[in-house]
C-alpha positions as CSV (number, residue, x, y, z in Angstrom):
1,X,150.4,49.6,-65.8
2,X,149.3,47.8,-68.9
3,X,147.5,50.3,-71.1
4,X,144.1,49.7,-69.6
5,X,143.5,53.9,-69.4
6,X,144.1,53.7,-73.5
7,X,145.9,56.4,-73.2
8,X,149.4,55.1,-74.1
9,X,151.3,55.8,-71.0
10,X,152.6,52.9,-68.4
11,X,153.2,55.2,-66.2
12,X,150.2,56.3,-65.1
13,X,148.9,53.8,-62.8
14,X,145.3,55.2,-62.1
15,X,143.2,58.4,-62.6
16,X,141.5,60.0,-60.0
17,X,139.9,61.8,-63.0
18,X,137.8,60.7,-66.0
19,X,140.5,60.4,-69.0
20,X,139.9,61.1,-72.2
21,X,141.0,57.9,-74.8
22,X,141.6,60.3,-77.8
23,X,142.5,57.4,-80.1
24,X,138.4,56.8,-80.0
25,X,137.4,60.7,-80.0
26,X,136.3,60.4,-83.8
27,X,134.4,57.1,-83.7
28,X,131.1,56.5,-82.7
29,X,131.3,54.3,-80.1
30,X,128.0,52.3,-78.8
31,X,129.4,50.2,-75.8
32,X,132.5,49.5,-73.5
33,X,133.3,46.6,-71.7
34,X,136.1,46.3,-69.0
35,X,138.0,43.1,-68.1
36,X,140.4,42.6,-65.2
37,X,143.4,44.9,-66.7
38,X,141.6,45.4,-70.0
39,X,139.0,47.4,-72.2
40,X,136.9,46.6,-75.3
41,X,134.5,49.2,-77.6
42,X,132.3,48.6,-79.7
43,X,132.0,51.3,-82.8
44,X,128.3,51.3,-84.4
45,X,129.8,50.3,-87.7
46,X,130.9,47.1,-85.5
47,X,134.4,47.3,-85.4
48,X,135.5,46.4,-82.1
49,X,138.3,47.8,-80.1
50,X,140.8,46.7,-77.5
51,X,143.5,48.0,-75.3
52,X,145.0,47.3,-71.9
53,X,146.6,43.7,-70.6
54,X,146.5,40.8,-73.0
55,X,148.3,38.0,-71.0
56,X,146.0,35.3,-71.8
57,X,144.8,37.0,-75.2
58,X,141.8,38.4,-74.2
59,X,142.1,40.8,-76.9
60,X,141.5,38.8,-80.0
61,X,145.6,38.5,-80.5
62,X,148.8,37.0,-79.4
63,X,151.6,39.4,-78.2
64,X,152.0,42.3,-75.7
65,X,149.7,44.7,-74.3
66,X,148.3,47.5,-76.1
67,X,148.8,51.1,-75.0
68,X,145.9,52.5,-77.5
69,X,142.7,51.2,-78.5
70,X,143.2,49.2,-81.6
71,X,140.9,47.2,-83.8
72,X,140.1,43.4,-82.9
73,X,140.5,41.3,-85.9
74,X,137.4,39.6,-86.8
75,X,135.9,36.4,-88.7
76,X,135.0,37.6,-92.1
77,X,131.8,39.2,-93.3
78,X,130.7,38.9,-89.2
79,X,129.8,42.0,-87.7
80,X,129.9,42.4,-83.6
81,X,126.3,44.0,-82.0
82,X,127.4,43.3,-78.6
83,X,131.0,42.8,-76.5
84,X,131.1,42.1,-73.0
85,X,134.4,40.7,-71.1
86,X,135.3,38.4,-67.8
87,X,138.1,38.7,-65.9
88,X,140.6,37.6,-68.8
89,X,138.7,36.3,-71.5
90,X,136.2,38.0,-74.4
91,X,132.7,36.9,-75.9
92,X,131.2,38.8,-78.9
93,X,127.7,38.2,-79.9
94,X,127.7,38.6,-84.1
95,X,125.2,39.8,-85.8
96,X,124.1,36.2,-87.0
97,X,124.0,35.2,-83.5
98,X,126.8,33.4,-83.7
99,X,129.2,33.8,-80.3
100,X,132.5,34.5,-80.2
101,X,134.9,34.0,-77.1
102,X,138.4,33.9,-76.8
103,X,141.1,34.7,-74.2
104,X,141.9,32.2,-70.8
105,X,140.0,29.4,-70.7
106,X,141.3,27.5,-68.1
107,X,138.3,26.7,-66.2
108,X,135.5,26.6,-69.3
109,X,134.8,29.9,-69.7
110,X,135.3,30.3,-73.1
111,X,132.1,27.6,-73.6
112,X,134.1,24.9,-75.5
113,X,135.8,21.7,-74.9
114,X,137.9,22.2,-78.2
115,X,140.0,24.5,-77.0
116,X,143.6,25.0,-78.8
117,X,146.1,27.3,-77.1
118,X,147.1,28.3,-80.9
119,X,143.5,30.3,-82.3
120,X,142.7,33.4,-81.5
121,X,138.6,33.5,-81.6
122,X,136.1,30.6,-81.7
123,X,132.3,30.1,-82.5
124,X,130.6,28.5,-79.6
125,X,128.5,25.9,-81.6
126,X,126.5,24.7,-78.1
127,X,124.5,28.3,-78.7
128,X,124.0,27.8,-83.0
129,X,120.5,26.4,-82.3
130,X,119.6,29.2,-80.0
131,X,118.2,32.8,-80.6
132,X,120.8,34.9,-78.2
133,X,119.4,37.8,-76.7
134,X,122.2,38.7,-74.8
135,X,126.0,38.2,-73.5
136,X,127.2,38.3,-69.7
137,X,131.1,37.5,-68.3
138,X,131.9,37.2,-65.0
139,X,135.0,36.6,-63.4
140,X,135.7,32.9,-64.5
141,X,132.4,32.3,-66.2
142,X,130.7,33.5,-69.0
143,X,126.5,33.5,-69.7
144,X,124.3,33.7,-72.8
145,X,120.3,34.6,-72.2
146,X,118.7,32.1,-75.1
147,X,115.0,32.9,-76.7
């Protein structure tokens, strides 16, 4: 319905069957993540990837869905060692240990009371202090396990 198979046809609803995302078949992916309607991969050089439903722009970008698995804009010089994804909004944990969210953050999920309806991605400063070990989303919320 939206793309979320990566396989660039609407009109196939669901697969009973394992489908292969051929747009990824000649990068070395280390992780997927799955949101409500959407998908994100991280490649180990640390590009990440998106595809599926971006409504609330839980793929790093304003406009329509995406069909195929294309590359997430982003910051500069930051490079992405883990991805995980709620039910419609992104976190990325950077290689600095800076976090990333972006997407819906209508109920706080995102980790910021700064939130602009006009950016894309944003640093969650709370967690700058803190060694992150790792990134969890859930539904509406969103978790980061601190040193």
């Amino acid at each position: 319905m939206a793309g979320q198979l990566g396989i660039g046809d609407q009109r196939i609803q669901y697969s009973v069957a394992p489908t292969w995302v051929e747009k990824l078949s000649q990068i070395p992916i280390v992780s997927i993540s799955c949101g409500d309607c959407s998908s994100l991969a991280l490649a180990a050089d640390g590009t990440l990837y998106g595809w599926g439903k971006n409504a609330d722009g839980q793929l790093g970008r304003i406009g329509d869905d995406l069909l195929f698995p294309k590359p997430i804009k982003m910051p500069e010089k930051k490079r992405v060692v883990s991805v995980v994804s709620g039910y419609k909004h992104s976190l990325a944990l950077m290689e600095d240990n800076e976090v990333w969210s972006w997407g819906q953050a209508r109920i706080g999920q995102l980790g910021r009371d700064d939130v602009e309806s006009n950016k894309k991605t944003w640093d969650i400063t709370e967690l700058k202090e803190r060694t992150v070990v790792s990134i969890f989303a859930g539904a509406y919320l969103s978790f980061a396990l601190c040193n």
